[in-house]
MILOKOL-733556 format. One record per residue (C-alpha): residue number from 1; residue in three letters; chain; x, y, z. Coordinates in nm, 3 decimals. Layout:
REM residues N
NUM|ALA|A|X|Y|Z
...
//
This chain:
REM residues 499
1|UNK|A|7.046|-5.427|-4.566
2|UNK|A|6.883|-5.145|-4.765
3|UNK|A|6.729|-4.874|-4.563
4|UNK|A|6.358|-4.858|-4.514
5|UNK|A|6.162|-4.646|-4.768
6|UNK|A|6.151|-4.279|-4.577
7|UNK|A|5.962|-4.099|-4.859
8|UNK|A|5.694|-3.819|-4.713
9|UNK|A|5.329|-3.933|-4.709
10|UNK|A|5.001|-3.802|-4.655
11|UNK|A|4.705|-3.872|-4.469
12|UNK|A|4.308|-3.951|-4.580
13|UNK|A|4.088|-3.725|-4.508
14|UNK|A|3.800|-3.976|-4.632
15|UNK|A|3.605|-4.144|-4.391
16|UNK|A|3.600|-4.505|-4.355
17|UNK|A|3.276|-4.678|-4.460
18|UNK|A|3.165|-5.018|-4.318
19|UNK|A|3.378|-5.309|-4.479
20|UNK|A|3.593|-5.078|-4.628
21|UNK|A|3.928|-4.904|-4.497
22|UNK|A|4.105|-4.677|-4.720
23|UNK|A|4.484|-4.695|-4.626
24|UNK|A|4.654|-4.349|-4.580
25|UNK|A|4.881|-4.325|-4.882
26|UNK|A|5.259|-4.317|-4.886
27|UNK|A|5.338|-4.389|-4.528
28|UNK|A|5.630|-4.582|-4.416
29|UNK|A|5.501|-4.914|-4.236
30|UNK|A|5.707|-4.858|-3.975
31|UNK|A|5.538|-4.489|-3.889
32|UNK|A|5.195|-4.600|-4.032
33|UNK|A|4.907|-4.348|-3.852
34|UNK|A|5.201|-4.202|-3.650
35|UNK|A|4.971|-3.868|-3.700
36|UNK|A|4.584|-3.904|-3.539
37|UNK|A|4.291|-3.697|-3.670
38|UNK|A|4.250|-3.581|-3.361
39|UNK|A|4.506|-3.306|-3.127
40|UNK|A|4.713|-3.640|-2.975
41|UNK|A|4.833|-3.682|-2.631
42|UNK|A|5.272|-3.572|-2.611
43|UNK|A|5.464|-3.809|-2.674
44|UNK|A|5.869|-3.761|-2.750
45|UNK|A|6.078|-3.770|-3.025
46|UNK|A|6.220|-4.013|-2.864
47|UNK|A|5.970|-4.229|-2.826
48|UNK|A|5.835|-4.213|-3.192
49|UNK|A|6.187|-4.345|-3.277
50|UNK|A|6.216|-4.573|-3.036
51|UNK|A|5.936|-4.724|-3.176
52|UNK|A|5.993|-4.703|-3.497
53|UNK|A|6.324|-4.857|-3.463
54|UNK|A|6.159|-5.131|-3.259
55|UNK|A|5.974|-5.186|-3.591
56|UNK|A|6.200|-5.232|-3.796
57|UNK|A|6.392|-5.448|-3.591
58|UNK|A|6.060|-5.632|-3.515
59|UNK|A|6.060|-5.699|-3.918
60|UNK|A|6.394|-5.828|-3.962
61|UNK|A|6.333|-6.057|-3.668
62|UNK|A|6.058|-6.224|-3.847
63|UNK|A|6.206|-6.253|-4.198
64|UNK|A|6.491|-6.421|-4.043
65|UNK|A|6.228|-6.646|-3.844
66|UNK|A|5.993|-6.753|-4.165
67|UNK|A|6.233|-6.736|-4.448
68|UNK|A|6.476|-7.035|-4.474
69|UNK|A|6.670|-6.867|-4.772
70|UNK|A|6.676|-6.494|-4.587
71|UNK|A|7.057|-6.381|-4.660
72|UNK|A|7.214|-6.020|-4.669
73|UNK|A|7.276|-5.892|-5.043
74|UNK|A|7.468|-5.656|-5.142
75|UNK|A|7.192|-5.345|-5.262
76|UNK|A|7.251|-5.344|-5.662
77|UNK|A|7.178|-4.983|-5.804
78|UNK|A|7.116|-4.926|-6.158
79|UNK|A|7.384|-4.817|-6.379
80|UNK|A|7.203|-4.463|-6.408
81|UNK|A|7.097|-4.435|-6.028
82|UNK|A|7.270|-4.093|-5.939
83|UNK|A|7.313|-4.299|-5.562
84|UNK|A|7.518|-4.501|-5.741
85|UNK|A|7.714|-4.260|-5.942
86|UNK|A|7.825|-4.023|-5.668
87|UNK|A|7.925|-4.340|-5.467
88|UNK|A|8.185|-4.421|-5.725
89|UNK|A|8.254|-4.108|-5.746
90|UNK|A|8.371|-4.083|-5.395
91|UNK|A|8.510|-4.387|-5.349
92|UNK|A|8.694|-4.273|-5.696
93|UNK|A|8.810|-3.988|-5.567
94|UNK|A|8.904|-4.121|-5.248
95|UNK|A|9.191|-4.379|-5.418
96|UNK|A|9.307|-4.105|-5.644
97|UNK|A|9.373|-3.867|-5.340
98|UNK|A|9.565|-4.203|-5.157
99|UNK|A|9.757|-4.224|-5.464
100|UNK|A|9.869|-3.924|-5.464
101|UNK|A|9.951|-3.889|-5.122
102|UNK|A|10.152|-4.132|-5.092
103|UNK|A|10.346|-4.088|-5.452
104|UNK|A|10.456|-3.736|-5.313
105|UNK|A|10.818|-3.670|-5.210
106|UNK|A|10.829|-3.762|-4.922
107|UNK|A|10.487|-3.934|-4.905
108|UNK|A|10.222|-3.813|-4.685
109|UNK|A|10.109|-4.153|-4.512
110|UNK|A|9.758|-4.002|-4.346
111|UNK|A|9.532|-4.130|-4.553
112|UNK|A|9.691|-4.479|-4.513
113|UNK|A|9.690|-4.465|-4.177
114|UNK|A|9.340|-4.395|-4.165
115|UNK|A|9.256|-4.682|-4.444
116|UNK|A|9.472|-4.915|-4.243
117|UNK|A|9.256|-4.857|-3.905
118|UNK|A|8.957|-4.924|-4.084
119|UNK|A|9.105|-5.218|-4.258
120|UNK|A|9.218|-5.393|-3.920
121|UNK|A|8.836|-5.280|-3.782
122|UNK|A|8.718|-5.472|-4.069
123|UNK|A|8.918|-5.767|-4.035
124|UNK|A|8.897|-5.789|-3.617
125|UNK|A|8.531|-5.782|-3.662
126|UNK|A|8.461|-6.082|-3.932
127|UNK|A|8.628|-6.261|-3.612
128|UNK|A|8.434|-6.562|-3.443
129|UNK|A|8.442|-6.571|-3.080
130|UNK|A|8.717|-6.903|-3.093
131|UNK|A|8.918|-6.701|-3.305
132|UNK|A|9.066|-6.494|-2.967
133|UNK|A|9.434|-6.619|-3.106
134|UNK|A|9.415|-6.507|-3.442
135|UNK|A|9.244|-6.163|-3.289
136|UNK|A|9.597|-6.130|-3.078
137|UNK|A|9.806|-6.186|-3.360
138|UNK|A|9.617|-5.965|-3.553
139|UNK|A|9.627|-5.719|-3.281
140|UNK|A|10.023|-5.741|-3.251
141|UNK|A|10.075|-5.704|-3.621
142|UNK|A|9.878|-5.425|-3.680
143|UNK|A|9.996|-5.185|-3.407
144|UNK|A|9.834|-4.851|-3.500
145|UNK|A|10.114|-4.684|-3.263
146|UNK|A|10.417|-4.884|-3.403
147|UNK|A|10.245|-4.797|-3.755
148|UNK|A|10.227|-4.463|-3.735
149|UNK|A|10.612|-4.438|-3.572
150|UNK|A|10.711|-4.648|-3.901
151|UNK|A|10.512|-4.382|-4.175
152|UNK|A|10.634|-4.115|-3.950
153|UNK|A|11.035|-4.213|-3.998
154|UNK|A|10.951|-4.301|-4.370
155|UNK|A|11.007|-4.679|-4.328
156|UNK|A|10.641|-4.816|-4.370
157|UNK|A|10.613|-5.098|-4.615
158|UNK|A|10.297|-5.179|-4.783
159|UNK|A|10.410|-5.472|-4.905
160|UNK|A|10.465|-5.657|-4.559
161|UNK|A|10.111|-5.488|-4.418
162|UNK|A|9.991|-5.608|-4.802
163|UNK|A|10.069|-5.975|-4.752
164|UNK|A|9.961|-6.043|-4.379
165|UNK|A|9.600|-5.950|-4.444
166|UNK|A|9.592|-6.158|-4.771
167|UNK|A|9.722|-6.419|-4.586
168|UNK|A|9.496|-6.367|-4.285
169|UNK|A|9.191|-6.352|-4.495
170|UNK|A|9.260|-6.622|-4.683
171|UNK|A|9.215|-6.831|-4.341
172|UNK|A|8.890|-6.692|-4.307
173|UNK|A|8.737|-6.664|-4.618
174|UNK|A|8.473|-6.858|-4.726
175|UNK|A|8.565|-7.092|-5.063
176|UNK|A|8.360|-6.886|-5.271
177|UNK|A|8.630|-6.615|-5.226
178|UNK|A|8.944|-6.839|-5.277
179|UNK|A|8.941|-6.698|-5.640
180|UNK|A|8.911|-6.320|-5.513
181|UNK|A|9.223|-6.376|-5.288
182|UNK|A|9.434|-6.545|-5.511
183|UNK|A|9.371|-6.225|-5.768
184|UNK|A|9.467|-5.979|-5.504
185|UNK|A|9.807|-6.249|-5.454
186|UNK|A|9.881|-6.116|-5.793
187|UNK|A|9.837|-5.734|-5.789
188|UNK|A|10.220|-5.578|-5.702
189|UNK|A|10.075|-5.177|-5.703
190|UNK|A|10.021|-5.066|-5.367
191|UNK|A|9.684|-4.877|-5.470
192|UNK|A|9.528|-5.158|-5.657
193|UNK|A|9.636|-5.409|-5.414
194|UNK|A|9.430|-5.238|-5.071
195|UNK|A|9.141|-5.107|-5.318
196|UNK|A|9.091|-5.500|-5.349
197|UNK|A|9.173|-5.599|-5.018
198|UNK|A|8.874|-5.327|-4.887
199|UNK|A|8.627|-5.472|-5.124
200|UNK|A|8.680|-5.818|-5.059
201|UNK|A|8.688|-5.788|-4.647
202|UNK|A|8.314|-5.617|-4.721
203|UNK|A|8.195|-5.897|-4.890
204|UNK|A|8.386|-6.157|-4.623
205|UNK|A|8.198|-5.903|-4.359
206|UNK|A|7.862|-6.001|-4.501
207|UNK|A|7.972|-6.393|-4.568
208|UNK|A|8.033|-6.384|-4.188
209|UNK|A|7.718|-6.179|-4.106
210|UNK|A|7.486|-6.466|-4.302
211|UNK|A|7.690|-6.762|-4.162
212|UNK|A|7.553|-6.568|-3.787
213|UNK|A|7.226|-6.517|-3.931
214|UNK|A|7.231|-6.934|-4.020
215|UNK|A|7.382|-7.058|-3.713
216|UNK|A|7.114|-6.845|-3.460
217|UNK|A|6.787|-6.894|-3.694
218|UNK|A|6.712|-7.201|-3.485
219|UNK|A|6.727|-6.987|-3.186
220|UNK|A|6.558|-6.717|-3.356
221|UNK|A|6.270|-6.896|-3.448
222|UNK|A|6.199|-7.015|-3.130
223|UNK|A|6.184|-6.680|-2.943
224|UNK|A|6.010|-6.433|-3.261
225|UNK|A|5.667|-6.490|-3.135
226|UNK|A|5.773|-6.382|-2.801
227|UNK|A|6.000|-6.085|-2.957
228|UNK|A|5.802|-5.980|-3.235
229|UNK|A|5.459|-5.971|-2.956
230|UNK|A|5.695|-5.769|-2.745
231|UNK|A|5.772|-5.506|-2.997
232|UNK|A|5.420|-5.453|-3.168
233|UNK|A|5.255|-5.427|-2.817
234|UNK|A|5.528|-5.106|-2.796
235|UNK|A|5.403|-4.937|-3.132
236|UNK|A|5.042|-5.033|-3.037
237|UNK|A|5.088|-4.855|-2.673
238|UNK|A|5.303|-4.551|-2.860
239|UNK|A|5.014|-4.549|-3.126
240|UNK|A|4.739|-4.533|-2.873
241|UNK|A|4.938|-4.233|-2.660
242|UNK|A|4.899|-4.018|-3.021
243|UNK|A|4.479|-4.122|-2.991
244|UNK|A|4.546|-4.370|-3.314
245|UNK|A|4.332|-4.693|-3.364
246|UNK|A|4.672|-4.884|-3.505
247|UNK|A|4.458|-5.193|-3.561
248|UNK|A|4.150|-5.014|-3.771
249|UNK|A|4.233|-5.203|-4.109
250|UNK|A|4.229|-5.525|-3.914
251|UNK|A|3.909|-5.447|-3.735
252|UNK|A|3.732|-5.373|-4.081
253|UNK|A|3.891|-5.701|-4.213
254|UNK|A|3.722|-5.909|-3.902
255|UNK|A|3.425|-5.762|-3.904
256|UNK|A|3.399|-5.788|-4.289
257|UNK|A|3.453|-6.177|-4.218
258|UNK|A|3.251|-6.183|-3.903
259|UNK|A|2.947|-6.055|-4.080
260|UNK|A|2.991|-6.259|-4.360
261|UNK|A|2.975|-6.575|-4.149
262|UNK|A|2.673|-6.477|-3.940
263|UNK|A|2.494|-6.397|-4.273
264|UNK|A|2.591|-6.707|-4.389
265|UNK|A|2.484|-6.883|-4.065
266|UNK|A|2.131|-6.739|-4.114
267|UNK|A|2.078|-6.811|-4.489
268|UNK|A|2.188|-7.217|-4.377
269|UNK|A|1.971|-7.274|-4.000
270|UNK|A|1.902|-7.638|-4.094
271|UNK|A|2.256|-7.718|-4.168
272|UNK|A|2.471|-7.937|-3.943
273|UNK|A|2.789|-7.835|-4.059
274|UNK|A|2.961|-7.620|-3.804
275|UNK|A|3.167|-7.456|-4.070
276|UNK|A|3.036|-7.174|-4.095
277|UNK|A|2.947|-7.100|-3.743
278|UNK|A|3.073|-6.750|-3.645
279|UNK|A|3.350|-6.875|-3.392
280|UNK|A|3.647|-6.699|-3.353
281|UNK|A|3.838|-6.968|-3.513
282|UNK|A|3.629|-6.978|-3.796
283|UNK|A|3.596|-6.605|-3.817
284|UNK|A|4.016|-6.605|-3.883
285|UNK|A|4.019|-6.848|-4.063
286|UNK|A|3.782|-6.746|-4.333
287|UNK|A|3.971|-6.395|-4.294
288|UNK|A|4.274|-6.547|-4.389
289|UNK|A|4.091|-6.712|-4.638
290|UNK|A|4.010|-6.414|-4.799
291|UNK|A|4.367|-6.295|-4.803
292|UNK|A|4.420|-6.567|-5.105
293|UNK|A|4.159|-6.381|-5.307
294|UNK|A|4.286|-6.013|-5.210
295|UNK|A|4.245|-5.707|-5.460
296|UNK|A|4.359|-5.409|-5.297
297|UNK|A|4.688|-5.352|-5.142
298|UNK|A|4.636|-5.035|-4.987
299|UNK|A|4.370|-5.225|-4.774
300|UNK|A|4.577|-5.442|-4.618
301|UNK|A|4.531|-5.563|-4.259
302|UNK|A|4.801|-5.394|-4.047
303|UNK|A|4.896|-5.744|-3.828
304|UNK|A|4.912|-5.920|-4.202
305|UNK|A|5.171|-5.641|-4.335
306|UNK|A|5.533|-5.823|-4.285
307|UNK|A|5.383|-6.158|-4.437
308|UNK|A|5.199|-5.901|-4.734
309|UNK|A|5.458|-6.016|-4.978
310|UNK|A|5.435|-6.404|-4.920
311|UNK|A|5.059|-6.396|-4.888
312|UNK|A|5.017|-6.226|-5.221
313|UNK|A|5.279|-6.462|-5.369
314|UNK|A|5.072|-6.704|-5.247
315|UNK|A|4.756|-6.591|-5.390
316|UNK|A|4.934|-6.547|-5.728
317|UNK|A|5.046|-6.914|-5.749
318|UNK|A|4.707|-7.002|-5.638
319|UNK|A|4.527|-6.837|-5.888
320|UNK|A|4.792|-6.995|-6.160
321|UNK|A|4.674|-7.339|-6.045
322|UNK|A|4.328|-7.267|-6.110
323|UNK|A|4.413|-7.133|-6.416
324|UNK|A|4.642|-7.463|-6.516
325|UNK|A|4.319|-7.683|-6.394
326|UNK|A|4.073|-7.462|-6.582
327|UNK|A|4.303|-7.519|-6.908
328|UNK|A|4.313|-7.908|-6.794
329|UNK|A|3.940|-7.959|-6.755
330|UNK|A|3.831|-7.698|-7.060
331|UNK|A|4.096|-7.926|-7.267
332|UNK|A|3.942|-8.316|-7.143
333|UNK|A|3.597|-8.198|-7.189
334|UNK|A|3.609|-8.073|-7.526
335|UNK|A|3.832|-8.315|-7.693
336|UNK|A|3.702|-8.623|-7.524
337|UNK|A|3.761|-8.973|-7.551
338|UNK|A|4.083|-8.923|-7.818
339|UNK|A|4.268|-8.745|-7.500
340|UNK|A|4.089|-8.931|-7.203
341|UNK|A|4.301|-9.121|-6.909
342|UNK|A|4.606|-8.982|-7.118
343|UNK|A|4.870|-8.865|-6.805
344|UNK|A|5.108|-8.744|-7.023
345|UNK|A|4.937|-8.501|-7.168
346|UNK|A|4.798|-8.365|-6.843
347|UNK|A|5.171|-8.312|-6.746
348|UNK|A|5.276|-8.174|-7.051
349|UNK|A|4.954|-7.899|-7.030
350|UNK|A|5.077|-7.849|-6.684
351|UNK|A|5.406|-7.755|-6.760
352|UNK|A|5.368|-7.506|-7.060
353|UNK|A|5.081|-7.344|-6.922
354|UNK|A|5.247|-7.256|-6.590
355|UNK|A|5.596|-7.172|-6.843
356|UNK|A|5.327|-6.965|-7.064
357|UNK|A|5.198|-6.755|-6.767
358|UNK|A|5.506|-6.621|-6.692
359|UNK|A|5.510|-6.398|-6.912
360|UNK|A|5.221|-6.205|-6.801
361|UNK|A|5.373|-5.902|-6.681
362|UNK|A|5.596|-5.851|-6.961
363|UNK|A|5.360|-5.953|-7.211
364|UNK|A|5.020|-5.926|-7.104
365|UNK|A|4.724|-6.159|-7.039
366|UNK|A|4.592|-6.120|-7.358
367|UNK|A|4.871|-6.225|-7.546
368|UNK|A|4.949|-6.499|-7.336
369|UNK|A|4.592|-6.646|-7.343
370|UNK|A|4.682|-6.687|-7.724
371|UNK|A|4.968|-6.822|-7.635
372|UNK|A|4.819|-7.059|-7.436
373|UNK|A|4.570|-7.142|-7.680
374|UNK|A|4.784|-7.181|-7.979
375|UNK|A|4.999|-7.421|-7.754
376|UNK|A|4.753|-7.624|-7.589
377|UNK|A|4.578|-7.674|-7.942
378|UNK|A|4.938|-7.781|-8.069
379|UNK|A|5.015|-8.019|-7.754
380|UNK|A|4.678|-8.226|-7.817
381|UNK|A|4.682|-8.228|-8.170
382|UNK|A|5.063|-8.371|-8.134
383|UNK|A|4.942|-8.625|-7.861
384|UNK|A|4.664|-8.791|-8.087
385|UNK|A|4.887|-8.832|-8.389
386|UNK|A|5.151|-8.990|-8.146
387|UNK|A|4.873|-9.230|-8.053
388|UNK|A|4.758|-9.304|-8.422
389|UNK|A|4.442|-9.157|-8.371
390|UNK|A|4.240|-8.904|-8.640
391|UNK|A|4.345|-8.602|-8.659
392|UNK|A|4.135|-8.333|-8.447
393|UNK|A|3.839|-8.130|-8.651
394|UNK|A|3.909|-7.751|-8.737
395|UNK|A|3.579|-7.727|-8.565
396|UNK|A|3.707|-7.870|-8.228
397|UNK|A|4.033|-7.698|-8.281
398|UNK|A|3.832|-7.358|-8.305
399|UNK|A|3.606|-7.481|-7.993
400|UNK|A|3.911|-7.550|-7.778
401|UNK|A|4.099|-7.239|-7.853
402|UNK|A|3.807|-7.015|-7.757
403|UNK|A|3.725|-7.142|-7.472
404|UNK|A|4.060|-7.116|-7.314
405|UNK|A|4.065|-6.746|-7.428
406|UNK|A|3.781|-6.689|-7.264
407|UNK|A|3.967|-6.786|-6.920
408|UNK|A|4.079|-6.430|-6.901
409|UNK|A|3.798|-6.324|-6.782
410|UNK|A|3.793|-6.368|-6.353
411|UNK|A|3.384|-6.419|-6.391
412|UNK|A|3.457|-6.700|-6.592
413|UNK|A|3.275|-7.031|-6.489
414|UNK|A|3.518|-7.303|-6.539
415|UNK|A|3.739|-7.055|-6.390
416|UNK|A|3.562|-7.010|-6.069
417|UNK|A|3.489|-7.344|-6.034
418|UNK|A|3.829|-7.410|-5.975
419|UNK|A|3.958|-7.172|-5.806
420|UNK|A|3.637|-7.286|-5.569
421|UNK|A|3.761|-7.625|-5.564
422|UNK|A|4.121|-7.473|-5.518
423|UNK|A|3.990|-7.228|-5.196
424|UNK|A|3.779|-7.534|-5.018
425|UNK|A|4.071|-7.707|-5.015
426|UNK|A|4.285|-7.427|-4.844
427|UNK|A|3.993|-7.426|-4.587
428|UNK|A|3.958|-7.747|-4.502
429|UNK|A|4.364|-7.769|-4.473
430|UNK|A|4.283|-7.515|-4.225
431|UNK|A|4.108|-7.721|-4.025
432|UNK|A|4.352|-7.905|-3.877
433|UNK|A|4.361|-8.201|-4.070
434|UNK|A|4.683|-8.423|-4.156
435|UNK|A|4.852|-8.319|-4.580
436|UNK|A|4.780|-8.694|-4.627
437|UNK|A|4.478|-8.732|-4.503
438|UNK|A|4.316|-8.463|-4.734
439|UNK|A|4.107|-8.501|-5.071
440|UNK|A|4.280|-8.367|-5.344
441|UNK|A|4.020|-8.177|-5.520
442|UNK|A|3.844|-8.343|-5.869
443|UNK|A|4.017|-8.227|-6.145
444|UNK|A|4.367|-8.079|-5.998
445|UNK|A|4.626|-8.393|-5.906
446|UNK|A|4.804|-8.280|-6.234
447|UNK|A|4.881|-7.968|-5.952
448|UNK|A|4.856|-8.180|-5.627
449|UNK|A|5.226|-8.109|-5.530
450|UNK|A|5.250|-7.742|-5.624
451|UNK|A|4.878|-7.768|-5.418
452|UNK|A|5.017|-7.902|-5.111
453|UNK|A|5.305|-7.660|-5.089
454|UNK|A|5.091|-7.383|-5.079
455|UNK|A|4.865|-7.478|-4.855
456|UNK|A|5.202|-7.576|-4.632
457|UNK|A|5.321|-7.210|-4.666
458|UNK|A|5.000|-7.037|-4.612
459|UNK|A|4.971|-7.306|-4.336
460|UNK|A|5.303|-7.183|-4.127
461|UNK|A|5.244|-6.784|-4.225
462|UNK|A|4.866|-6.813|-4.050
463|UNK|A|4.984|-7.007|-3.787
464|UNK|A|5.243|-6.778|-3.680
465|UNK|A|5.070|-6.482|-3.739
466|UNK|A|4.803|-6.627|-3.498
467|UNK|A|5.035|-6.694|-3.242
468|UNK|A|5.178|-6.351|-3.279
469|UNK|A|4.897|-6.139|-3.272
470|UNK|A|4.640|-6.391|-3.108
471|UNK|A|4.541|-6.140|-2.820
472|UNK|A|4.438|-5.854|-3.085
473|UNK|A|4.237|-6.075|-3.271
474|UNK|A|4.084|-6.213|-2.911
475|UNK|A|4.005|-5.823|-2.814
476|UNK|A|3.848|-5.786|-3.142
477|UNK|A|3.631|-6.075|-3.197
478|UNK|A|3.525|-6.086|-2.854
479|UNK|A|3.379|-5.717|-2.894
480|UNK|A|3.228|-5.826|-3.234
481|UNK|A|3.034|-6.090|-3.063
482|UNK|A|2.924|-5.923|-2.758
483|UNK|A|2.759|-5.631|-2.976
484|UNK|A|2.603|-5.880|-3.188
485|UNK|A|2.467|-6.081|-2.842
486|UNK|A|2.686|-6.433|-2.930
487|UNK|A|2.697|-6.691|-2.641
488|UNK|A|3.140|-6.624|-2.676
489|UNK|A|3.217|-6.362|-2.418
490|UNK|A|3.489|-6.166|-2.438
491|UNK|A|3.537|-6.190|-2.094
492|UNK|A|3.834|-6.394|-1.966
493|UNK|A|4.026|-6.642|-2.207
494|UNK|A|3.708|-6.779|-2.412
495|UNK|A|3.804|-6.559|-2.717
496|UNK|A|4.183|-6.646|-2.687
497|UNK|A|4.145|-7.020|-2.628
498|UNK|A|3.902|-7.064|-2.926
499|UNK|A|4.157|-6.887|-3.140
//
């Protein structure tokens, strides 16, 4: 794993307004508002760490818990990252000192001796518990003592060390390395044939770390809620011994959500729905809500910050959909009855649209909205040729291809109406309601499986981050409501229950 980001960062001094919370810049997650404004309370060196550490364990924990496909990788530098050229460098240097060594007269055998400790560390350690045999054997074989006796009286031989660990590894390896040990089979030069045998055991090492990581998920994912509770309620005591609110970002976000409900209440006293009632349920909910529409970054609620990634992913796919539909329903309505009922065509929109948009960081929006255009134009003028139908007018060509340009712009009606459509859907997913047993909204089947995924995903990220951080959000609430003189006290387990 790469280490976490330690770069220097420093605090706001600007104040936080009401709905609004300016995130301190450039501060590790990890140590986020490890420094109050105020002259804070002592707390050790050791504690700071321990917490940090507690962190970052806390945030592998839960990648392993919510992501299926979490593996280890191997941390690719850039071919002009200086990190990466000093560590060829050394490692250069390090196999052109062994050579030498041992090509002197009579060879000097400590840096194989060293190289060879490591190399049996390595190996022992890619070990499964059942494989106590194999460990003896390997154990017996390589004998550091009877090693060094044997380079000491000049009989050492590289060759018989050489073969064994092939051999060994080859037992061990995973198929995808079959290939990599049959090369290493081949290589007779003593230098060449170790340099291979040390970068192969560090990629068995990690083939054997993600085979753990697979077999204990299960088990991990049953006990993060409990584990990952455990270790933010130790940064939230550590934060509170330096006098830092850890939680103000998520107190702005509730509150923000809170007072958008009871506004909402008020503007709607002779509706029935209970919606929009200023629960706590309802309060997180439409706060989660919001996450799918989310602007700012740097604003991010602290108790959101692990999942930021996936829920922005999320909000990005999200808003692609309503851009797909907004093509879809701009496309039906203008052309009319020469395209109407035609499923085809809705699946062939669907699928070069979405292609299309991906090219919106490289390319731009504007260029792929005439993309877009071009190639929707193109897609239904091919479609009603296919059918024998006229030809379409330059005049509905023109119509059609302006407005889909003018989906670029976020205020956009057709635009908002979807993603509308899109976010009510999320919502009332949220309710509690079975995937089958909700109404796909008017206008989007052509997206009613990429539709239903996300709602899954956001589905399983709210739900644990609810369970996980259930009692903050309780503490929260609860204090919203009393202050504003709701019928929920905070007092006892009202607040948590309703959550």
């Amino acid at each position: 794993m790469s280490d976490e980001n330690e770069s220097k960062r420093s605090p706001s001094s600007q104040p936080m307004e009401t709905g609004q919370s300016p995130r301190t810049q450039n501060i590790p997650d990890e140590l986020l508002n490890m420094v109050g404004a105020s002259p804070p309370r002592f707390v050790t060196f050791e504690q700071l760490m321990s917490a940090a550490d507690g962190i970052k364990n806390m945030t592998l924990a839960h990648e392993i818990a919510v992501n299926n496909d979490f593996v280890l990788h191997k941390e690719e530098d850039s071919s002009s990252s200086i990190e990466k050229q000093v560590a060829e460098t050394v490692k250069r240097a390090f196999w052109d000192a062994f050579a030498a060594k041992i090509s002197q007269d009579p060879p000097d055998f400590t840096m194989a001796y060293v190289m060879l400790e490591e190399l049996k560390e390595t190996l022992v350690g890619i070990l499964l518990p059942q494989h106590q045999r194999l460990k003896d054997q390997i154990n017996e074989v390589l004998d550091m003592p009877l090693i060094k006796q044997q380079m000491e009286q000049r009989v050492f031989d590289f060759e018989y060390y050489g073969r064994y660990v092939t051999d060994t590894m080859a037992r061990l390896c995973a198929p995808a390395r079959d290939e990599k040990i049959a090369e290493i089979r081949t290589i007779q030069d003593v230098v060449p044939k170790f340099k291979a045998i040390m970068e192969t055991l560090e990629l068995m090492r990690r083939d054997m770390a993600n085979f753990t990581i697979k077999q204990i998920r299960p088990y991990i994912q049953q006990n993060s809620i409990d584990y990952e509770r455990k270790k933010f309620s130790e940064y939230y005591e550590t934060q509170k011994a330096l006098g830092v609110n850890p939680l103000k970002y998520t107190e702005v976000w509730l509150k923000r959500n809170f007072e958008k409900l009871v506004q909402s209440t008020g503007q709607n006293l002779t509706s029935s729905s209970t919606t929009s009632t200023p629960t706590p349920a309802n309060v997180l909910n439409e706060a989660y809500i919001e996450v799918l529409e989310w602007s700012d970054p740097n604003n991010f609620p602290e108790t959101l910050m692990l999942d930021q990634l996936r829920f922005m992913a999320l909000r990005d796919k999200l808003h692609t959909l309503g851009l797909i539909t907004s093509v879809q329903l701009i496309t039906y309505s203008v052309v009319g009855s020469p395209v109407e009922g035609v499923e085809d065509l809705k699946q062939k929109l669907r699928d070069h649209v979405d292609l299309l948009l991906q090219d919106v960081a490289q390319k731009g929006i504007k260029a792929v909205q005439e993309s877009i255009a071009e190639q929707v134009v193109k897609d239904v003028s091919d479609s009603v040729i296919q059918r024998g139908l006229p030809p379409l007018t330059e005049k509905t060509k023109l119509d059609l291809k302006g407005q889909i340009l003018s989906l670029g712009s976020r205020e956009n009606t057709v635009r908002r109406l979807m993603i509308t459509r899109l976010m009510e859907f999320i919502r009332e997913g949220m309710t509690g309601k079975q995937l089958n047993s909700l109404r796909v909204p008017k206008g989007c089947t052509v997206v009613q499986e990429e539709l239903s995924q996300v709602l899954g995903n956001f589905l399983r990220l709210t739900s644990h981050n609810r369970s996980v951080f259930g009692e903050q959000y309780s503490q929260i609430l609860g204090q919203l409501m009393h202050r504003s003189g709701s019928d929920i006290s905070p007092r006892g387990n009202t607040v948590v229950n309703a959550l």
